[in-house]
C-alpha positions as CSV (number, residue, x, y, z in Angstrom):
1,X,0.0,0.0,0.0
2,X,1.3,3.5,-0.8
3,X,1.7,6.0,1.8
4,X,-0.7,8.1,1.3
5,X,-3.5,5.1,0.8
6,X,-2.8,3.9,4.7
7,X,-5.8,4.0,6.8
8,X,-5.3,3.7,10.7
9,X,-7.0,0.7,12.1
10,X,-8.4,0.9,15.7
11,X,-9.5,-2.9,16.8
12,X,-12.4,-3.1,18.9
13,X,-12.5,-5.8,21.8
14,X,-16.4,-6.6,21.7
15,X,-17.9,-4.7,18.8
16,X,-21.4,-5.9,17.1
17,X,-19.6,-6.3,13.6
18,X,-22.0,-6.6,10.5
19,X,-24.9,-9.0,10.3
20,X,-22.7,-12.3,9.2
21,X,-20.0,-11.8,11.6
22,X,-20.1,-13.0,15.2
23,X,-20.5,-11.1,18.0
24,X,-17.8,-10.0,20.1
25,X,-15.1,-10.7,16.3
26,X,-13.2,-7.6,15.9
27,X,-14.1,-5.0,13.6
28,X,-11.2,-2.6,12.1
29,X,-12.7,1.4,12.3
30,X,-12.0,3.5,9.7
31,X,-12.8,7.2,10.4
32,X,-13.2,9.7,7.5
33,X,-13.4,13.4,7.8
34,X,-15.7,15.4,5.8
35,X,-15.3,19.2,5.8
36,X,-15.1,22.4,3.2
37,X,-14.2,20.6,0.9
38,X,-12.7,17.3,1.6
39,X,-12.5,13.7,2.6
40,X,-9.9,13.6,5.0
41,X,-8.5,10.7,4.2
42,X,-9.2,10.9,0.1
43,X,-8.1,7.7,-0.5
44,X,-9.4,4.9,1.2
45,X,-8.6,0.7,1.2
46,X,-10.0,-2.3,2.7
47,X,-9.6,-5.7,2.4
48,X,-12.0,-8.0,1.1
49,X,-13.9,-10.1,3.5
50,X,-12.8,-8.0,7.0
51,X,-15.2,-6.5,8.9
52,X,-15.4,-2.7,9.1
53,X,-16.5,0.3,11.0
54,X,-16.6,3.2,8.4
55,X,-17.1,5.6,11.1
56,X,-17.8,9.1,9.1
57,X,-17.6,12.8,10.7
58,X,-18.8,16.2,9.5
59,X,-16.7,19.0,11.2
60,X,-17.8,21.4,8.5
61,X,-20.6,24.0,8.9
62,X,-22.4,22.6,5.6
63,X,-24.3,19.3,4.7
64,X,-22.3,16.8,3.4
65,X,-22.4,13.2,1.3
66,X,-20.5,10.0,1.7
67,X,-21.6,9.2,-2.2
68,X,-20.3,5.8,-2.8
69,X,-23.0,3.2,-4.6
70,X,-20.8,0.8,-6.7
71,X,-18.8,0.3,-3.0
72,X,-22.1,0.3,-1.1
73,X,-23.1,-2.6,-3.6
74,X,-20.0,-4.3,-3.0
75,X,-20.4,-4.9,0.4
76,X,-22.5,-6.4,3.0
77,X,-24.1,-3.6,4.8
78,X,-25.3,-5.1,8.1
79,X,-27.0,-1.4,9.2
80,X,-28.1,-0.4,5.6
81,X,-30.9,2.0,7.2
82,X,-27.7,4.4,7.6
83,X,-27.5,4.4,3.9
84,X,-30.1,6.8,2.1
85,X,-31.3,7.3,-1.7
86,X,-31.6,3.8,-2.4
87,X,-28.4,2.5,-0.6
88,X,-26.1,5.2,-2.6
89,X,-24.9,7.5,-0.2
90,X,-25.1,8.8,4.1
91,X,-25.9,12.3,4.6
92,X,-24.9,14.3,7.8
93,X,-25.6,17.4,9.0
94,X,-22.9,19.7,10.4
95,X,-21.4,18.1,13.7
96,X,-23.0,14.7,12.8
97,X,-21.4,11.4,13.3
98,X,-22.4,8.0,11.8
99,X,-21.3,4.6,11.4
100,X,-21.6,2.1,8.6
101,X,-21.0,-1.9,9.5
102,X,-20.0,-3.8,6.7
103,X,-17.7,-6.2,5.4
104,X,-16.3,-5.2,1.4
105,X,-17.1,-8.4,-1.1
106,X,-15.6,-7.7,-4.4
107,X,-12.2,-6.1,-5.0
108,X,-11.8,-3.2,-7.3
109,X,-11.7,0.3,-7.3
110,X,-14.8,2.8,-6.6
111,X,-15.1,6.4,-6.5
112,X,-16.1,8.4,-3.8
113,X,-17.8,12.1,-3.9
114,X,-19.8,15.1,-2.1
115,X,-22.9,14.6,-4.2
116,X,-23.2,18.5,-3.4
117,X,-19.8,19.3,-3.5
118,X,-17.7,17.5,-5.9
119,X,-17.5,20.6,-8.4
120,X,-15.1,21.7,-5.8
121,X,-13.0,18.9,-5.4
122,X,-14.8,16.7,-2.6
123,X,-13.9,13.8,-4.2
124,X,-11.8,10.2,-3.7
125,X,-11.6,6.7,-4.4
126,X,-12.3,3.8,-2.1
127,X,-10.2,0.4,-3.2
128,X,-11.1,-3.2,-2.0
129,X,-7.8,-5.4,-2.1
């Protein structure tokens, strides 16, 4: 993996990991950043068939998108209520935190965008190994 592609991974100890995996089976969190105008990190990779936290926060002042339906699709989303406009994208509010369980199924490359804001650049790719 390249530098700049490295996601931190936080284990959890007793997590409720997506619908197929077993209670109390680790989960690796991944926390994205979305602000004027940014995903913070851009570039995002997981690996195919580990369980995930994609724990997402909005420390701008505007509405922002987590727009990502080809990666959405290629995972098993074990809370996909989180997920609006038919499983395409989660929306939050300024200041608003949410988390998406799920475990990526088939490798390849996705792109991710601000559905509002990638005129200006909010954009990124997602890549399942």
């Amino acid at each position: 993996m390249a530098a700049g592609r490295i996601v931190s991974a936080v284990l959890l100890a007793a997590c409720a990991g997506p619908a197929d995996v077993p209670r109390g089976t680790t989960a690796s969190v991944v926390t994205v950043v979305l602000s004027e105008y940014r995903f913070t990190p851009s570039d995002l990779t997981f690996k195919r068939g580990t369980p995930y936290r994609l724990h997402l926060e909005n420390r701008g002042r505007e509405l922002h998108e987590f727009t990502a339906p080809d990666f959405f699709k290629a995972a098993t989303v074990a809370n996909p209520r989180v997920l609006v406009q038919d499983g395409r994208e989660v929306v939050l509010q300024p200041g608003e935190q949410k988390d998406v369980e799920l475990v990526p199924e088939r490798a390849g490359r996705y792109d991710l965008r601000c559905a509002d804001h990638d005129w200006a650049g909010m954009i990124g790719e997602i890549t399942i190994e």
